[in-house]
Structure formats: C-alpha cells, structure tokens
C-alpha positions in Angstrom: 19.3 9.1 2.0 19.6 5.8 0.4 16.4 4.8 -2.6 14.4 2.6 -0.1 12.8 1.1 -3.5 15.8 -0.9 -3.5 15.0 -3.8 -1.0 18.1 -5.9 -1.3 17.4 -10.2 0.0 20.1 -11.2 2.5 19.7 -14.6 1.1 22.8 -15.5 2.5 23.7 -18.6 5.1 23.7 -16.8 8.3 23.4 -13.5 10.3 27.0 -12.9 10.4 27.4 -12.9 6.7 24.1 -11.0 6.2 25.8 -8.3 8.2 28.9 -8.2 6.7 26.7 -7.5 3.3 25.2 -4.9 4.9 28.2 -3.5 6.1 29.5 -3.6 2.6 27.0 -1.8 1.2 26.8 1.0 3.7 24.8 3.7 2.9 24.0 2.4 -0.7 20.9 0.5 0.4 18.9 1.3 3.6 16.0 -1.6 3.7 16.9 -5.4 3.6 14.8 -8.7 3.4 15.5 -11.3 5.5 13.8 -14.9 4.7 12.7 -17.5 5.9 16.3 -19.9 5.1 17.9 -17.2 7.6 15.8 -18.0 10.6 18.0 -20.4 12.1 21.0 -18.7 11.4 20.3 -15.5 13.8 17.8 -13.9 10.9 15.8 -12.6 13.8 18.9 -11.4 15.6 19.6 -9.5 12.5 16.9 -7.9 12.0 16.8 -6.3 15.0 20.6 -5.0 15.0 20.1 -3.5 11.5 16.9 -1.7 12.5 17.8 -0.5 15.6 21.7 -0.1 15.5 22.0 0.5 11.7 18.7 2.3 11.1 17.4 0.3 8.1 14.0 -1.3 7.3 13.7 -4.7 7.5 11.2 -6.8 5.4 10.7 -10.0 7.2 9.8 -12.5 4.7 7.9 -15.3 6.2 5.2 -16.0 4.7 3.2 -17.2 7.2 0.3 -19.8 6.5 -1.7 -21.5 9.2 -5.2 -21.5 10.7 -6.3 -18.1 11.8 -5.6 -18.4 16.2 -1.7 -19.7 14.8 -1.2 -16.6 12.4 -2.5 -14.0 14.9 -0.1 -15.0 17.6 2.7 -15.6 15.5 2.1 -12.1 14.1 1.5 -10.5 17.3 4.9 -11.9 18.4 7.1 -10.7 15.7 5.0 -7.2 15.8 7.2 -6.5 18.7 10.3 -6.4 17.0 9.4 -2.9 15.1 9.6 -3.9 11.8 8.7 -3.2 8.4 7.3 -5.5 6.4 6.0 -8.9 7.0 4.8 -11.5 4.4 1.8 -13.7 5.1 0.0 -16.1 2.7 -2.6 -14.2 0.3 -5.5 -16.5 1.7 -8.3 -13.9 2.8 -8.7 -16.0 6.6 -4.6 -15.9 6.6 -4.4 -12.1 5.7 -7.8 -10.9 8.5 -5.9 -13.1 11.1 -2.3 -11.6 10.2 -3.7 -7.8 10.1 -5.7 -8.6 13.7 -1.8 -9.8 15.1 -0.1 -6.4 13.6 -2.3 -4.7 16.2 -1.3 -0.5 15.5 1.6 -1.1 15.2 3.7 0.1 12.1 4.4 -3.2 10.2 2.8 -3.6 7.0 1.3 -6.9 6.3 1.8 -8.1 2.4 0.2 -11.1 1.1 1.5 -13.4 -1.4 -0.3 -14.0 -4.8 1.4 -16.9 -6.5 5.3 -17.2 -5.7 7.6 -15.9 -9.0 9.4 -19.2 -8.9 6.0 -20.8 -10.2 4.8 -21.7 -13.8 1.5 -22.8 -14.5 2.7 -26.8 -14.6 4.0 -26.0 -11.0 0.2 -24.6 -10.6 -1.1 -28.0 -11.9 0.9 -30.4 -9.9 -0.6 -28.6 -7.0 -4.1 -28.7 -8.0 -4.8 -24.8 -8.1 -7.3 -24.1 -9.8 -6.9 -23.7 -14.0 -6.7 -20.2 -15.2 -4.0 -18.0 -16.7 -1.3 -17.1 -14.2 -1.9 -13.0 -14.2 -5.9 -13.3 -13.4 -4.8 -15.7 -11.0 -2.5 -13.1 -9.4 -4.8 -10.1 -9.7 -7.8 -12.6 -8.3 -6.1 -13.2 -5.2 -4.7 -9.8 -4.8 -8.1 -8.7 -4.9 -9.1 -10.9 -2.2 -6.2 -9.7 -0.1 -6.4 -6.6 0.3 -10.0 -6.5 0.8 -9.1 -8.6 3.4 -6.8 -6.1 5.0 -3.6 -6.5 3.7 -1.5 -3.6 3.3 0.2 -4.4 0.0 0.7 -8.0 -2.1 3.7 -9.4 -3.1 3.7 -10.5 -6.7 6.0 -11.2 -10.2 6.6 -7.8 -11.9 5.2 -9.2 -14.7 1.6 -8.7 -13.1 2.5 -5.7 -11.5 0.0 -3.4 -13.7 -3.2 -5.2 -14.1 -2.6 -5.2 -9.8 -2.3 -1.6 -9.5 -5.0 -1.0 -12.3 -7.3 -2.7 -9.0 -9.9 0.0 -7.4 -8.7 -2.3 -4.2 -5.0 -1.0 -5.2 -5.3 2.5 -4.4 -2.7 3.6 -2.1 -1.7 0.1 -0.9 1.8 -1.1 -1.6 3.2 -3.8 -4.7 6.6 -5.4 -3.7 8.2 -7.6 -6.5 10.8 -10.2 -6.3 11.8 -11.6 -9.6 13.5 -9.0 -10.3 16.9 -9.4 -12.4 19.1 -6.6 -13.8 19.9 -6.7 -17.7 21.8 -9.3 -18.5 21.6 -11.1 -14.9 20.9 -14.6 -14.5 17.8 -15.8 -14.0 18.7 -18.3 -11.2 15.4 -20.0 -9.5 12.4 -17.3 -11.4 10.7 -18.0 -14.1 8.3 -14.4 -14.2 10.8 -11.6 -13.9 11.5 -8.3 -15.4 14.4 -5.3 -15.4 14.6 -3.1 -12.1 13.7 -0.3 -14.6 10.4 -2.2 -16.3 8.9 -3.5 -12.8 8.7 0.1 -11.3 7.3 0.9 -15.0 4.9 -1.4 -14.1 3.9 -0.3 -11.0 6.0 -1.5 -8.6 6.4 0.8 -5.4 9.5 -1.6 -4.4 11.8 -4.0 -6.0 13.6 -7.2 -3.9 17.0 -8.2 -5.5 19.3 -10.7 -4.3 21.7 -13.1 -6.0 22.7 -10.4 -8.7 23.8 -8.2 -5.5 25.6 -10.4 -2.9 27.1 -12.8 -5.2 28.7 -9.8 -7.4 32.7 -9.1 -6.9 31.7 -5.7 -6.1 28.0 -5.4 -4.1 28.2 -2.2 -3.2 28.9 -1.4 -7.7 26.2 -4.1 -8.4 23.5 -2.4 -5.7 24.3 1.1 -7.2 23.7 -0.5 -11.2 19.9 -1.5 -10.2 19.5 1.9 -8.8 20.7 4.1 -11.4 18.8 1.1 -13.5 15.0 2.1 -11.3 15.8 6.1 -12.0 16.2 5.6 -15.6 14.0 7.3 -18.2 12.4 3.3 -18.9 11.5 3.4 -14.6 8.7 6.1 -16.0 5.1 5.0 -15.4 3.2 5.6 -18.5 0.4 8.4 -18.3 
C-alpha cells in the first residue's frame, strides 16, 4: 500500500498528461491533487478515472469562495463525484455553506488559512488585516473548523501552533509548500522539508514541481517518502 501522506499536485497542463504521471508513478503514490489550472483541461474527467479505475484519492483543490446559496450548490455538485478532499475558502459563512453541500457523504471539506505563496506585503496590498502571518493562520483556522471544516490547509511553517488548537483535535492539516532538501523554491515563499512539516504536525504533505518536473518521478516521489519516514518526520513528545 502506497504512504497516502504523500499527496502528489498534478499541476500539469491537461488530463492526459496528468495521467500519464500517474501512470508513471504506479503504485509509488496512491492520492493526487488536482487544481484548479486543470479544470478546463479534463481535471474533472481525471479525477474520476483515477478514483474509480485506478483506485486513488483525489484532493480536488478548488478553493471555492462565493456567497453561501453559490458554495452549497457548487459543493453539493462535485459531492457526487466520490471524492476525497475538497478545498474551500477559510471564511466561517464559506466553510458552514461548503460542509451543508458535502451532505454525508465522505469528502472532507479543508479550508484555506492564508495561501503559502503569500508574504505579509502580499497581505498588505490586499488590505488584510495587520498581524504576524502565523496568528493570522492559527486565527482563521480556529474559525474554520469551528465552523465545520474538516481540516485547514496551511504553510508547514504554522503547522504546530495549528495542531496545538483544542479546535484541532482529530481534524486533518494538509500542507503545500512543501520542497525536498535542496529543491527549488519555485512560486512559495513559507515552506519546509517533507520530513520537518510532518514534524510539525502535518497529517499530509502536497508536492508538485520537485516530482513531475524530475527526470525520474517515480525516484523523485520515492526521495520525499523515505524523506516523511525519517528519524527528523518524528513529532516531538
């Protein structure tokens, strides 16, 4: 059984070269995110052949965001397709709306803190409120999941002080911004090692670029794994 911690991004142009990764990396890695730049390319179409011909989970990253009536119905919708994970906006009246759309069925609803590729001058230009990035994050991740969400997405760098939350317990911290040693860092600015964001408390990791644009993904998806079971992947006591 593949380390379903691994969540690898099929940030790539379409479905048919998503697949082809996939196929690539076989057995290796068993749960996938597919994006929002793949939804005109077939990224729905994908989905649904790699859950239920290939048996992987899917993390459908949307990140929905609109009044409360658009997100339910847009949730309820994509609820039918028996998938994993789906990202909504961290916004309490987003996150209610989205967990009212899942219904009982099975997908998880995650809600966004503050997007990794975002420094505080990016926080400024949009007129969010001053205040230290990480009690930023663990504000709004707060607010989420007493608002129903399942799990938050959110930088590995504030990974801890969100599982140190009483709201926390037993919910679910997916990271991005995640970059093996000695990776690039491409488009994040608040990342950490595969090994130092499970540390942290991290119950998945999302990695991309460093896979699929590797000469060997299949060698490169393997490295972050042996990288999350390392003695440094240990949560302190």
């Amino acid at each position: 059984m593949p380390d379903n911690r691994l969540i690898v991004a099929l940030d790539v142009p379409n479905a048919v070269a998503g697949l082809e990764l996939a196929q690539q990396l076989g057995d290796t890695v068993g749960f996938y995110k597919i994006g929002l730049g793949m939804l005109t390319g077939g990224g729905l179409a994908l989905a649904n052949e790699l859950k239920q011909e290939h048996g992987k989970q899917i993390f459908l990253d949307m990140k929905l965001f609109d009044i409360g009536a658009t997100v339910e119905a847009a949730v309820r919708g994509l609820a039918q397709f028996d998938l994993d994970f789906l990202t909504v906006h961290g916004d309490p009246h987003v996150v209610a709306a989205a967990k009212q759309g899942a219904g009982g069925s099975d997908m998880k609803i995650l809600a966004v803190t503050i997007l990794t590729s975002l420094d505080r001058a990016d926080l400024d230009a949009a007129l969010i409120t001053a205040g230290d990035i990480p009690d930023l994050v663990q504000t709004r991740a707060a607010r989420a999941l007493n608002a129903g969400a399942d799990g938050v997405i959110s930088s590995p760098q504030e990974a801890a002080l969100i599982r140190a939350l009483p709201e926390a317990d037993g919910k679910l911290i997916v990271t991005p911004g995640v970059r093996p040693a000695g990776a690039s860092l491409g488009d994040q600015k608040r990342v950490m090692t595969p090994a130092q964001a499970i540390a942290e408390g991290a119950d998945h990791v999302v990695v991309g670029r460093p896979i699929w644009t590797a000469d060997d993904p299949k060698a490169a998806a393997r490295a972050v794994l042996d990288e999350m079971s390392s003695p440094q992947a240990l949560r302190p006591n």
